[in-house]
C-alpha positions in Angstrom: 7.0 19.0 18.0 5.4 16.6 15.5 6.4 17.0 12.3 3.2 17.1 9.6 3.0 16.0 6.1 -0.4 15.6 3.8 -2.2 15.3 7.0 -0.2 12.6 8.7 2.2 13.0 11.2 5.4 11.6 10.2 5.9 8.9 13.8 2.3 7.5 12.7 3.2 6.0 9.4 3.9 2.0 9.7 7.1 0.8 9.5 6.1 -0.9 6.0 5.6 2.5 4.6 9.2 3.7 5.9 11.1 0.7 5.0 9.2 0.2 2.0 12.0 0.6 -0.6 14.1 -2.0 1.5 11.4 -4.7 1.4 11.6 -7.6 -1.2 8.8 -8.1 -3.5 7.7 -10.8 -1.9 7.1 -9.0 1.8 3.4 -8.7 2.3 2.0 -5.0 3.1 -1.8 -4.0 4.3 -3.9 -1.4 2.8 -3.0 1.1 5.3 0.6 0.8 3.6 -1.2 1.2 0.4 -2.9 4.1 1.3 -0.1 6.2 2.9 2.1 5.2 0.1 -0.3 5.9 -2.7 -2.3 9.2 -1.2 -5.2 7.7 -2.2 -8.2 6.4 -0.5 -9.6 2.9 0.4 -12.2 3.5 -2.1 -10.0 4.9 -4.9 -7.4 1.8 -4.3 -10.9 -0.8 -4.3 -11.8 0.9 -7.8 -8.4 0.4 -9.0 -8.5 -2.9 -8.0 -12.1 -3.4 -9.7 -10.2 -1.9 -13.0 -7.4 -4.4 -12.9 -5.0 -1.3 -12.1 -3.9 -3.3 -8.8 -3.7 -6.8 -8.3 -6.4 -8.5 -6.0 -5.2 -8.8 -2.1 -3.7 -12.2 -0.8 -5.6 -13.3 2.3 -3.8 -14.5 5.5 -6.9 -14.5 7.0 -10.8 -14.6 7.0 -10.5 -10.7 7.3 -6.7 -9.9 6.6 -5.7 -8.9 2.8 -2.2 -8.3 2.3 -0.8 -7.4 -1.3 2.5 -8.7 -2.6 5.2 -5.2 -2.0 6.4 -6.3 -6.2 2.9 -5.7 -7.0 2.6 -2.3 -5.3 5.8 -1.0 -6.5 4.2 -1.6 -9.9 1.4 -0.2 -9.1 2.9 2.8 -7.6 4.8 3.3 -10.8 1.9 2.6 -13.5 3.3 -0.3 -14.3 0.4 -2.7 -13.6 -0.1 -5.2 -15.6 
């Protein structure tokens, strides 16, 4: 039996959300880490960003944004700079 929080079941999540407190601050997660971890949505987090409340994404590719894991945390604490 699948266990079900907030709509998600718990084997889905990505291993960046479940080892997120053992990641160093310079580890790279997606959005879909930023999501799951922030219970908001992609717009919300894109607004946030628009309002300086979350750093602009790094870009590994022409389609792949990553954000620094230091810059979540702060984020995730209301911290942001």
């Amino acid at each position: 039996m699948d266990m079900v929080f907030a709509n998600t079941c718990v084997h889905c999540l990505p291993d960046s959300v479940s080892a997120f407190d053992t990641l160093p601050d310079e580890a790279l997660v997606n959005l879909k880490a930023i999501i799951a971890l922030s219970c908001r949505s992609k717009s919300s987090i894109y607004r946030d960003i628009a309002a300086n409340r979350l750093t602009r994404p790094i870009y590994i590719g022409s389609k792949s944004a990553r954000w620094r894991v230091g810059d979540v945390r702060e984020y995730l604490t209301g911290n942001s700079k």
